[in-house]
N, C-alpha and C positions, 0 to 999 in steps of 0.2 A: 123848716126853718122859720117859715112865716107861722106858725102855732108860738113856737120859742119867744118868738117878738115879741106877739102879741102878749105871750104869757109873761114877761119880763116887764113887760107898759104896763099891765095890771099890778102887779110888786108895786114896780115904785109907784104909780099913784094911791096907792094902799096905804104905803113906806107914807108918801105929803100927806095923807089925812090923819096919819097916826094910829093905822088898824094893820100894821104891818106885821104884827110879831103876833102869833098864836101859838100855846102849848100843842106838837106834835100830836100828843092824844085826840086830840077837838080834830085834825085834820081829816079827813076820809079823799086817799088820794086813791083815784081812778088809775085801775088795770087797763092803760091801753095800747098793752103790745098783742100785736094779732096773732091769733094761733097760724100753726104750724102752714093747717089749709090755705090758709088767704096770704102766706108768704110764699107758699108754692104758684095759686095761681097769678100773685103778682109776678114774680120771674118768669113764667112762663109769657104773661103779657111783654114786658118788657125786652123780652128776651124776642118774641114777635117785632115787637116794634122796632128793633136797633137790626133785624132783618130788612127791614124795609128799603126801597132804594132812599137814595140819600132827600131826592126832592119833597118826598113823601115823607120820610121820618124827619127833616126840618121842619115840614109842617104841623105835624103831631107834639112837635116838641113846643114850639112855640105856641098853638092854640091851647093844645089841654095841657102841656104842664107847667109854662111858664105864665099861663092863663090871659094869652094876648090875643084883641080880641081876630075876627078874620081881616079887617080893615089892615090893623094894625100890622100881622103879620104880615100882608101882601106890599103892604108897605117895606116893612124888612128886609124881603124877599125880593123884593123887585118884580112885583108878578100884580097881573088882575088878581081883583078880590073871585073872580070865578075859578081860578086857575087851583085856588086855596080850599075852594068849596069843593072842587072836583078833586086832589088829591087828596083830604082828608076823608072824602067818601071811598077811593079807592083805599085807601090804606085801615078805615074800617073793617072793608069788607072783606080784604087781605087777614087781617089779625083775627076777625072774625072764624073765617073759618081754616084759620090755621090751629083756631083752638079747638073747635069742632070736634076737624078731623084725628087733632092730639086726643082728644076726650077718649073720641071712639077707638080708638087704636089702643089707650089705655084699661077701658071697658071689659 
């Protein structure tokens, strides 16, 4: 969503300088839907993480995908900023080798 913006703010200040319209041919637009691989081990991560207990997967969601920082979250949270450092290492190291041992099982 936040690429869309950004890509949308560049348009229109494109659009104010008057470089906004280019003939489609001139364009060279970037392939960037992921293959098949990197959607599977996305859902698998994901699908790890929405495992997690709740305290833990709050925190994951907050730092890495709403990108706030650990101050910020434990602020949210109502928690020591250590509280945040210690659940996001456990829930690492959870995801971690939950994919591991997926790997190896699939192997």
């Amino acid at each position: 969503m936040a690429q869309r913006i950004w890509l949308n703010e560049l348009r229109a200040s494109a659009v104010r300088r008057g470089g906004g319209l280019f003939p489609v041919e001139d364009i060279e637009i970037a392939d960037n839907c992921p293959d098949a691989e990197t959607n599977y081990f996305v859902r698998e991560v994901l699908l790890s993480v929405y495992a997690l207990p709740e305290a833990q997967r709050a925190s994951v969601m907050l730092v890495y995908v709403e990108g706030f920082s650990y101050a910020e979250a434990a602020e949210i949270l109502e928690v020591p900023i250590g509280t945040i450092m210690s659940r996001l290492a456990a829930a690492r190291k959870t995801v971690g080798s939950r994919l591991v041992s997926e790997s190896k099982g699939a192997g």
